[in-house]
N, C-alpha and C positions, 0 to 999 in steps of 0.2 A: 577261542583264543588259541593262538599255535606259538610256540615257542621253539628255536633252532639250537640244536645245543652239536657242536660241531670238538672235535678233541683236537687238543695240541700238544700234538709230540714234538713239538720242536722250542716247549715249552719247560715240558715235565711228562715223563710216561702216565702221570693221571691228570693234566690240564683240561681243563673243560671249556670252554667260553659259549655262554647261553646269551640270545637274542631274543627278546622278545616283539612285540608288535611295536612299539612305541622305538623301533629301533635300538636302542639302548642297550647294553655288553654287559655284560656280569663274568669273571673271571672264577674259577672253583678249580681247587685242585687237592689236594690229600697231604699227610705231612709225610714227611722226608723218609719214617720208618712203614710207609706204605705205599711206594712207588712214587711218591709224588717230590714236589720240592719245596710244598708249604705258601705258595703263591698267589692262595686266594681261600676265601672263605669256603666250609665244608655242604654241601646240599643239606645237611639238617639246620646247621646255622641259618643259612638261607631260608629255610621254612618260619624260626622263630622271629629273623630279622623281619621277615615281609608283615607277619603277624604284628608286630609291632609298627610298623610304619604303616600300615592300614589301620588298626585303632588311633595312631597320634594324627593321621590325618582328618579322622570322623571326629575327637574330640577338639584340635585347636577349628575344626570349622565351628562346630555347637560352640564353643564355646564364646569363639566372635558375633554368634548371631547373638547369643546371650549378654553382651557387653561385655563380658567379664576383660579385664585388663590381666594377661596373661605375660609373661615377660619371656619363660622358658619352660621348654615342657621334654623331660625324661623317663622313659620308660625303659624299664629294666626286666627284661622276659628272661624266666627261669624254666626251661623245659626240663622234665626227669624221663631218662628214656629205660625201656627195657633191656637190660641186660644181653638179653639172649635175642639173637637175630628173629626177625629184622632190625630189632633194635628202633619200635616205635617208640614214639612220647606217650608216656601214661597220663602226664598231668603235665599243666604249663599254668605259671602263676605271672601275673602283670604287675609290675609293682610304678605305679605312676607319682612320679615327683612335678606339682606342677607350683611354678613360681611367676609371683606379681601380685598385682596392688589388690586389698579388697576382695579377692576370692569369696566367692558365695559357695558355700561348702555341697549345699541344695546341687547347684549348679553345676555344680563337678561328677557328684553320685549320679545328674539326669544326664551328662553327656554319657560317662561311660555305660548306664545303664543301655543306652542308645545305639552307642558303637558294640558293644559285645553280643546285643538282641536282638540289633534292627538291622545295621548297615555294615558292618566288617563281616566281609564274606570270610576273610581268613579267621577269624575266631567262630564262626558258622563250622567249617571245617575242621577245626582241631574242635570243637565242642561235641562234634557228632563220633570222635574215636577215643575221647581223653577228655580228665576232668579240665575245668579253666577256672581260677579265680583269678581275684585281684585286689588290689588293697591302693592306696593312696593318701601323700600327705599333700601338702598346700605349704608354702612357704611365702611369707610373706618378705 
């Protein structure tokens, strides 16, 4: 996979705009006290956001194949990075809120068991430099 990440000075002295295959733009830029003008998300946001939108898409699939009637599904990624540059994530915790009818509790523990061991490459990745948990409630 190639991704194009081209800068906009005529944005912000830190603008970024990344392109990946699928065509699609991603905006990054830094806040205000570090060249930038605060105009788009940080590249480590970006790392937890993707993290997150790759588990939410392995569990509402499992979870459709499983019948479960799912209504809304939020996940709240908390990465804790290192202090001292480079300033990696030590640990990243998923905290999943999934709502609708009937939830089968089984059902929920065998998607994400799924997504974090089988099929999210992105928790593949943060798993192999930093601790990963996650926790989850059900809301009827």
């Amino acid at each position: 996979m190639i991704v194009k990440v081209d800068w906009k000075n005529e944005i912000s002295d830190m603008a970024l705009e990344a392109e990946g295959p699928s065509g699609h733009k991603v905006l990054m830029d830094s806040a205000s006290g570090f060249g930038g003008k605060d105009t788009g998300p940080r590249p480590m946001e970006l790392l937890l956001m993707g993290l997150g939108g790759c588990t939410a898409m392995d569990i509402l699939s499992i979870l459709r194949k499983k019948r479960q009637e799912v209504h809304s599904l939020e996940i709240e990624v908390d990465g804790t990075r290192n202090e001292d540059f480079p300033k990696e994530y030590t640990s990243v915790e998923l905290r999943y809120k999934i709502r609708g009818k009937n939830i089968d509790p089984s059902a929920v523990e065998r998607a994400i068991e799924l997504s974090q061991e089988k099929y999210c490459g992105a928790a593949e990745t943060f798993r192999s430099s930093c601790a990963v948990k996650h926790t989850y409630e059900i809301i009827e």
